[in-house]
LUMLUM-780095 format. One record per residue (C-alpha): residue in three letters; residue number from 1; z, x, y. Coordinates in steps of 0.2 Angstrom, whole numbers, plus 5000, padded with zeros to 4 digits. Example, Ala and Ser with C-alpha at 12.3 -4.5 7.8 and 13.67 -1.06 7.14 Angstrom:
BEGIN
 resn resi   zz   xx   yy
  ALA    1 5039 5062 4978
  SER    2 5036 5068 4995
REM end
This chain:
BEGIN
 resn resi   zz   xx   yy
  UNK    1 5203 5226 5134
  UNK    2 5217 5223 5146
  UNK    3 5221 5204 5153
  UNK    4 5233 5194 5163
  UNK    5 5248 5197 5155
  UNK    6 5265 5182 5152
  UNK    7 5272 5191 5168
  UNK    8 5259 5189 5177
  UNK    9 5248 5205 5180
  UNK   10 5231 5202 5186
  UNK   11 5219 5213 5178
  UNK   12 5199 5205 5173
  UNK   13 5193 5216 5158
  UNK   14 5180 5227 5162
  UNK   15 5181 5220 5180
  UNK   16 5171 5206 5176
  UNK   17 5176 5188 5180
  UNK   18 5168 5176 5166
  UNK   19 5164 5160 5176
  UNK   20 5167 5144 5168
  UNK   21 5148 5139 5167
  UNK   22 5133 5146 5174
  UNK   23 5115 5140 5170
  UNK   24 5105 5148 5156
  UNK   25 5086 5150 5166
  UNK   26 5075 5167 5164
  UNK   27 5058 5172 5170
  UNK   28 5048 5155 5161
  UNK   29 5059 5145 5173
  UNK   30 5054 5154 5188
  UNK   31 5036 5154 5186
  UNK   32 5035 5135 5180
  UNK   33 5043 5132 5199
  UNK   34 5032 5149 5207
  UNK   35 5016 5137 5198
  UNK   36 5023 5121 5207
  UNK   37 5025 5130 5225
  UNK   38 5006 5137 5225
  UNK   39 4998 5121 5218
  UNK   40 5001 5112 5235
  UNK   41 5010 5097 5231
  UNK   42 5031 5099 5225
  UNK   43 5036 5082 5227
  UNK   44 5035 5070 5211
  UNK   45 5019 5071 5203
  UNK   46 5009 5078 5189
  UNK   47 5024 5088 5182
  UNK   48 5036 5076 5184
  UNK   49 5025 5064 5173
  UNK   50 5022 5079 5160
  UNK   51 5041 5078 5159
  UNK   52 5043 5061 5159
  UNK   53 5032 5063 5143
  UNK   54 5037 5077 5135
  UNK   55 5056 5068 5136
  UNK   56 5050 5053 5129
  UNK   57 5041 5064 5115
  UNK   58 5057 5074 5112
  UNK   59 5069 5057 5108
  UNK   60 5054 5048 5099
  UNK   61 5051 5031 5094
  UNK   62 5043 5025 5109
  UNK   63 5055 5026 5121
  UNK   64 5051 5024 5141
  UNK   65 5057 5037 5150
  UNK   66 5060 5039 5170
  UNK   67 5063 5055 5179
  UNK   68 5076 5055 5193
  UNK   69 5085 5066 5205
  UNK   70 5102 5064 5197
  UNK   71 5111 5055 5184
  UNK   72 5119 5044 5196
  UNK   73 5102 5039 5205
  UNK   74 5099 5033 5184
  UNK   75 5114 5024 5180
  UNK   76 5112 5014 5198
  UNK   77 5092 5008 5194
  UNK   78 5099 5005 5176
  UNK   79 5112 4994 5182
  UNK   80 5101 4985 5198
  UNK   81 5088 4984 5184
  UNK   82 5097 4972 5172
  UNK   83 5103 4961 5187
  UNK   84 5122 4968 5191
  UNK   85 5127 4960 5207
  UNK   86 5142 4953 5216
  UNK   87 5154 4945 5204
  UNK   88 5151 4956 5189
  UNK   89 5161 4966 5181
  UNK   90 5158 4982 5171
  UNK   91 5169 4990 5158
  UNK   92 5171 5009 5160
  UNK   93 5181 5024 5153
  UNK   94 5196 5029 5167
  UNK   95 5193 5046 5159
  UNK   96 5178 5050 5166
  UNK   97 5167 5059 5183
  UNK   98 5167 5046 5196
  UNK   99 5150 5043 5197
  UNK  100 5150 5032 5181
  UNK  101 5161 5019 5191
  UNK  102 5154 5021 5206
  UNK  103 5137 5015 5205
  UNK  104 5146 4999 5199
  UNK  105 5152 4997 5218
  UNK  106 5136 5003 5225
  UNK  107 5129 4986 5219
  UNK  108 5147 4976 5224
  UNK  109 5153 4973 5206
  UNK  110 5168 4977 5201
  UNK  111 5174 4992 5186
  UNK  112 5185 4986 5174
  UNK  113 5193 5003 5170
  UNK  114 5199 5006 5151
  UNK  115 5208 5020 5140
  UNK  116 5202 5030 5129
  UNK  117 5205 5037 5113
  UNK  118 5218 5048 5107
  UNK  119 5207 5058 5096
  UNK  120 5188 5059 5104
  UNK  121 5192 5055 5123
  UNK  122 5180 5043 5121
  UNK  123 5182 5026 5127
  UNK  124 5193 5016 5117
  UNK  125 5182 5002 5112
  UNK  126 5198 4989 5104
  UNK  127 5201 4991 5122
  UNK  128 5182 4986 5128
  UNK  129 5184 4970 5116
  UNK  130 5200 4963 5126
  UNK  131 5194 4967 5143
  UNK  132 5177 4956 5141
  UNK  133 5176 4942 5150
  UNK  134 5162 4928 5156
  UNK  135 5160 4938 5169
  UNK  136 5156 4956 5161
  UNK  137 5140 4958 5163
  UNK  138 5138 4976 5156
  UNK  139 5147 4993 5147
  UNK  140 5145 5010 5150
  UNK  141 5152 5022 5139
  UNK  142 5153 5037 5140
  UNK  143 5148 5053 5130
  UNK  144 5164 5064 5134
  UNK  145 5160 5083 5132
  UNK  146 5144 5078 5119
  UNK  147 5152 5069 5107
  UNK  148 5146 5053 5104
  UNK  149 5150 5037 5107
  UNK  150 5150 5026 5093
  UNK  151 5138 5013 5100
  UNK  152 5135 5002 5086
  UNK  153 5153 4997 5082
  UNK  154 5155 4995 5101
  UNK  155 5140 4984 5103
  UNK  156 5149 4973 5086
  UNK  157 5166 4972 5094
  UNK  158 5157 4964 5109
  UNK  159 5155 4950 5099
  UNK  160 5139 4943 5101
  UNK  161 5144 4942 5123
  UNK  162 5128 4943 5132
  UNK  163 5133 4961 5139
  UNK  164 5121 4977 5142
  UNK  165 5127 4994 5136
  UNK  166 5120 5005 5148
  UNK  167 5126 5024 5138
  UNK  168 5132 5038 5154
  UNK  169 5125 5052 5144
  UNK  170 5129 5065 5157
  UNK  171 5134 5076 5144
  UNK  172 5125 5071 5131
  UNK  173 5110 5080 5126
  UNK  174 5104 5084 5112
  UNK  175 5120 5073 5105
  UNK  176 5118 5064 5087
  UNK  177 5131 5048 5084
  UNK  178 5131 5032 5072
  UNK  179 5117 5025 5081
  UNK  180 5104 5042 5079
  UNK  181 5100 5053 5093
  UNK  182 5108 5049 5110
  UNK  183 5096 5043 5122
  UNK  184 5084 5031 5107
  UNK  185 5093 5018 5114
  UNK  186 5093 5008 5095
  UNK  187 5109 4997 5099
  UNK  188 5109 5000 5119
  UNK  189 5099 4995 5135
  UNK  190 5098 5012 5141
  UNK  191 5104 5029 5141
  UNK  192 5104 5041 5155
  UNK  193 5105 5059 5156
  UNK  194 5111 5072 5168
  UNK  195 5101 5090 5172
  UNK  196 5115 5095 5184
  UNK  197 5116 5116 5185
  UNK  198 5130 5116 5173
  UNK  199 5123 5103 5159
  UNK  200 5115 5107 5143
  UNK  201 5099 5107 5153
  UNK  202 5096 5108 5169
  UNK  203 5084 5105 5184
  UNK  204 5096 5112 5196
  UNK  205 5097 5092 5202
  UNK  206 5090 5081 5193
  UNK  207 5094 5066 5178
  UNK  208 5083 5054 5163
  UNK  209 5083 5034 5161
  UNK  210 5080 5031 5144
  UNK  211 5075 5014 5137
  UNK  212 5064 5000 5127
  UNK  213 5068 4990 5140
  UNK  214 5049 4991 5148
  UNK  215 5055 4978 5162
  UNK  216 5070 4989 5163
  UNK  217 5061 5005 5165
  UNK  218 5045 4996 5179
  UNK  219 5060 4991 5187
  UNK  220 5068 5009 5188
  UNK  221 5049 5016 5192
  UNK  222 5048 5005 5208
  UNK  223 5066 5006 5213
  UNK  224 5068 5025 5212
  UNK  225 5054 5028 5228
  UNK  226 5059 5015 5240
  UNK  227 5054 5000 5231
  UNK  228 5033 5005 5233
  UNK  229 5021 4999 5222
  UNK  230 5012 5015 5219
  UNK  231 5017 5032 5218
  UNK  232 5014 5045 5233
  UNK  233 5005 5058 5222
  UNK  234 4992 5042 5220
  UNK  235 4990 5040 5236
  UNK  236 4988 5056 5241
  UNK  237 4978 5062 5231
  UNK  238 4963 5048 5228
  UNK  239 4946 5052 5232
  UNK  240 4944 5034 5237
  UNK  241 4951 5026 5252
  UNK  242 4971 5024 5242
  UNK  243 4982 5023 5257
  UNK  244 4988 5003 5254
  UNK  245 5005 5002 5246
  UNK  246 5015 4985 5245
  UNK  247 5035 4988 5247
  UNK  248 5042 4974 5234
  UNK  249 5061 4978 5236
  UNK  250 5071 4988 5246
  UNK  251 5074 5002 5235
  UNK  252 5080 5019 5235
  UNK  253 5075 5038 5238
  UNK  254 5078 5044 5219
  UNK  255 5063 5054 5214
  UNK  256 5062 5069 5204
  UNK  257 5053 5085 5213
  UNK  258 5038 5092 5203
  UNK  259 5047 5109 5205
  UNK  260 5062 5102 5197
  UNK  261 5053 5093 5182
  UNK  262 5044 5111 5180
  UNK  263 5061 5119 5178
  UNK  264 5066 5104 5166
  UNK  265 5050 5106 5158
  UNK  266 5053 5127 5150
  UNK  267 5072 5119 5148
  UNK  268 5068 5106 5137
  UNK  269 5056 5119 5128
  UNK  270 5073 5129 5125
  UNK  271 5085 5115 5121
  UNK  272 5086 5118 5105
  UNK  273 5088 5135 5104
  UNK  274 5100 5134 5119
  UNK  275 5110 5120 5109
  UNK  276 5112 5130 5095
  UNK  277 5121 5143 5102
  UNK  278 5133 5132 5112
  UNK  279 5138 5125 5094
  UNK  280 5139 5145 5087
  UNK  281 5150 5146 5103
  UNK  282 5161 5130 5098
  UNK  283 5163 5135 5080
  UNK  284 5168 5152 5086
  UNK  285 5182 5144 5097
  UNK  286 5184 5134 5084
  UNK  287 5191 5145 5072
  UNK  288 5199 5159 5083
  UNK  289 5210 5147 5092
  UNK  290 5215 5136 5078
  UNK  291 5234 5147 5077
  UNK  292 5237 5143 5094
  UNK  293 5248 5127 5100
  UNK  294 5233 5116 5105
  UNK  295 5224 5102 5100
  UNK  296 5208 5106 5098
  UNK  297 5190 5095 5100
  UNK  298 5187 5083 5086
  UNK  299 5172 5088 5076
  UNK  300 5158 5076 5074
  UNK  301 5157 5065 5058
  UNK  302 5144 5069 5045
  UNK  303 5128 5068 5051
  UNK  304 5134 5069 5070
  UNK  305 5128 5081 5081
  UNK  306 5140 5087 5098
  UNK  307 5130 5094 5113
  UNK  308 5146 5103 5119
  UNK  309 5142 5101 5136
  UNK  310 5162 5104 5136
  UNK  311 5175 5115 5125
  UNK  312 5191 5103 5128
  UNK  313 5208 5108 5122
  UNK  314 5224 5100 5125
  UNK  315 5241 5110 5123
  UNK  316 5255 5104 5112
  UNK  317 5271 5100 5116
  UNK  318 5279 5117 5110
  UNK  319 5266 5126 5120
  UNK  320 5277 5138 5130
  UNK  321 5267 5135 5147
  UNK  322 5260 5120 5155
  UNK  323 5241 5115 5157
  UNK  324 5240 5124 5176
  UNK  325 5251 5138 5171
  UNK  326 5239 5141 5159
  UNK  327 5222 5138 5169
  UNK  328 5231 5149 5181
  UNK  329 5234 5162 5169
  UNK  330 5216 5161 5165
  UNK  331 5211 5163 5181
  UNK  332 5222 5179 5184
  UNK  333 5215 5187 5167
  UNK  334 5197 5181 5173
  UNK  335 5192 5168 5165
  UNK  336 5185 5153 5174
  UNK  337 5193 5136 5166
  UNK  338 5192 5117 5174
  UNK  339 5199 5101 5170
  UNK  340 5189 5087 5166
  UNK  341 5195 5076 5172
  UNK  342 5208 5068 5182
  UNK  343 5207 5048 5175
  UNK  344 5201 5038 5187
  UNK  345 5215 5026 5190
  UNK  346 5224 5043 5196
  UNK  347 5214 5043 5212
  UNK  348 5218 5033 5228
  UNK  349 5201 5020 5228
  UNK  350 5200 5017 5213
  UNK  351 5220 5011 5210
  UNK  352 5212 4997 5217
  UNK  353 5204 4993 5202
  UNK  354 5216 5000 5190
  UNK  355 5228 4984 5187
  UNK  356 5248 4987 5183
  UNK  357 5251 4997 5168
  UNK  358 5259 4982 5159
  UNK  359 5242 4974 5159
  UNK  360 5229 4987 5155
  UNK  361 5239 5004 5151
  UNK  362 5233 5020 5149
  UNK  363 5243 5029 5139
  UNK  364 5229 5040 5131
  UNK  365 5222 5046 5148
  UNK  366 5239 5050 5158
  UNK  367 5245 5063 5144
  UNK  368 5227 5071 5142
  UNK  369 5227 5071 5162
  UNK  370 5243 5083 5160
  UNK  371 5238 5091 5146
  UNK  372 5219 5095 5144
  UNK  373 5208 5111 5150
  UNK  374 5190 5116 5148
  UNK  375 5185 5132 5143
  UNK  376 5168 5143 5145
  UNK  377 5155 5136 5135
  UNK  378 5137 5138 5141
  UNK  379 5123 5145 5132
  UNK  380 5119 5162 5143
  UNK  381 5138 5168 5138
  UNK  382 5137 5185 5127
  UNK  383 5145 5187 5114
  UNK  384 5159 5199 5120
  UNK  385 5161 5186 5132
  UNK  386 5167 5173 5119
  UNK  387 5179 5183 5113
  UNK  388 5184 5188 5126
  UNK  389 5189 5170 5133
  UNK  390 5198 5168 5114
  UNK  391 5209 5184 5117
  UNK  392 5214 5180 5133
  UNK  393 5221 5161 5128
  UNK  394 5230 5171 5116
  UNK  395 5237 5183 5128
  UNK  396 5244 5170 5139
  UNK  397 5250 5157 5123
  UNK  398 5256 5171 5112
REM end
């Protein structure tokens, strides 16, 4: 096997370019969508409630569930749904996608953006318990890579404020923390979950409110197709006169497509079976890359369970090339590698929000944006692929 060497020869083993995450969807896929196309209606309907259903079965305990057409669409009806307005704030991880802040500014509140912590990359939650306010209205932390969050110390070191923890469980799924399975919502107000192409599941678009919040999840109903009191497929396809609707607020285009909720449908089928090799992939990593100057992921406690939506590793100080040299390198030996993420305070809007580092620093955040790399984990990589990925970080560190 020949790779990109320290001088910086560019040779892909076997001519094949490993991507740094493709979608793990087969034949079952395509006929659930093929079944969607010929039954005449594609847009949210019978399948999409089927999933809604099949969701709320798979997290248990009762738990009210509401299909959307992206984990942003979710974390925005959770927030307008528990009353985030103008003159709220809501605390949120700097280290994370901007979606997670920006659905704050979607309803004119105002991010209140933290660390995180050295070891998970999880936000840091001593920080959460300064930066509360009478003005907080809310929390979202965030799942970083699938590890997760340890919500019920969070939800005690908010100290009895009236605040809402909505969970950004983006990567999340099936992840087990402190507080059970993300997504039963046992200490929180919601979770919400992403199907985007590259998550543990996917829907090619597509994203989950959990909750046991009914009011919440109404809300989320109504708010997700324009703010209509009755869904199209109920409309459309009544035997009795049904064409009366009653707009009740002006809400938003966020429904799920039946031909996406058949896809998320066979996925969720196989999210076990797809979870389990992501973790074979992790321990593999694991324990190949161990002799290599990098910090890798912090393993989940006893009892945890980590989706590994990500493989995150940070280089040491002795490592004898820098985090681009070595994505670079990467690259060059084909191997597809991404960097999640750059904090937010980093980026021009949201300095706005980021106050001077005296006052709130991020410390945690502005080394990891130097030093951390994501590697390919999905669950359709062979195994010959792994290794591959393992040898080459060697090559280029060695």
């Amino acid at each position: 096997m020949k790779v990109s060497t320290r001088d910086g020869g560019d040779v892909f083993a076997d001519g094949e370019f490993i991507p740094f995450a493709l979608p793990d969807l087969g034949e079952e896929e395509a006929a659930a969508v093929s079944r969607v196309i010929g039954s005449g209606w594609i847009t949210s309907g019978r399948e999409m409630k089927a999933f809604e259903e099949e969701f709320s079965s798979f997290i248990g305990g009762g738990v009210s569930t509401v299909a959307v057409n992206s984990a942003t669409a979710g974390l925005h009806l959770a927030l307008e749904a528990i009353g985030v307005g103008p003159g709220d704030e809501v605390i949120v991880p700097t280290w994370t996608f901007t979606a997670t802040a920006e659905v704050v500014r979607y309803l004119g509140a105002t991010p209140v953006l933290v660390d995180v912590d050295d070891d998970s990359l999880n936000m840091s939650i001593e920080f959460v318990s300064r930066c509360v306010t009478d003005r907080t209205k809310a929390v979202i932390p965030v799942h970083f890579a699938g590890l997760a969050v340890d919500i019920p110390s969070l939800r005690e070191a908010l100290g009895g404020a009236d605040v809402r923890i909505i969970e950004d469980a983006a990567h999340a799924l099936p992840s087990i923390g402190s507080d059970g399975l993300v997504g039963a919502c046992n200490t929180s107000d919601a979770a919400v979950f992403s199907f985007y192409a590259t998550k543990t599941m996917t829907t090619g678009e597509g994203g989950m409110i959990a909750t046991r919040d009914v009011d919440l999840a109404e809300r989320a109903r109504v708010m997700r197709l324009h703010g209509i009191d009755r869904p199209a497929f109920d409309r459309y396809t009544s035997t009795a006169p049904a064409w009366r609707y009653d707009v009740v607020a002006p809400g938003f285009k966020y429904n799920m497509t039946d031909a996406a909720a058949a896809m998320g449908r066979v996925q969720l089928g196989r999210l076990q079976e797809m979870a389990d090799r992501r973790s074979a992939i992790a321990d593999y990593y694991t324990e190949h890359l161990r002799d290599l100057p990098l910090v890798l992921p912090l393993e989940p406690g006893d009892g945890n369970v980590h989706a590994w939506h990500l493989y995150v590793v940070r280089r040491r100080p002795e490592c004898p090339r820098s985090r681009d040299e070595i994505v670079d390198a990467l690259a060059r030996a084909g191997v597809g590698a991404s960097v999640h993420y750059i904090p937010l305070h980093q980026h021009s809007y949201w300095q706005t929000f980021a106050p001077s580092a005296s006052s709130r620093p991020f410390p945690v955040a502005e080394s990891a944006s130097h030093e951390a790399f994501s590697i390919p984990i999905y669950s359709a990589m062979s195994d010959a692929q792994v290794t591959r990925v393992a040898e080459s970080l060697h090559q280029v560190l060695m």
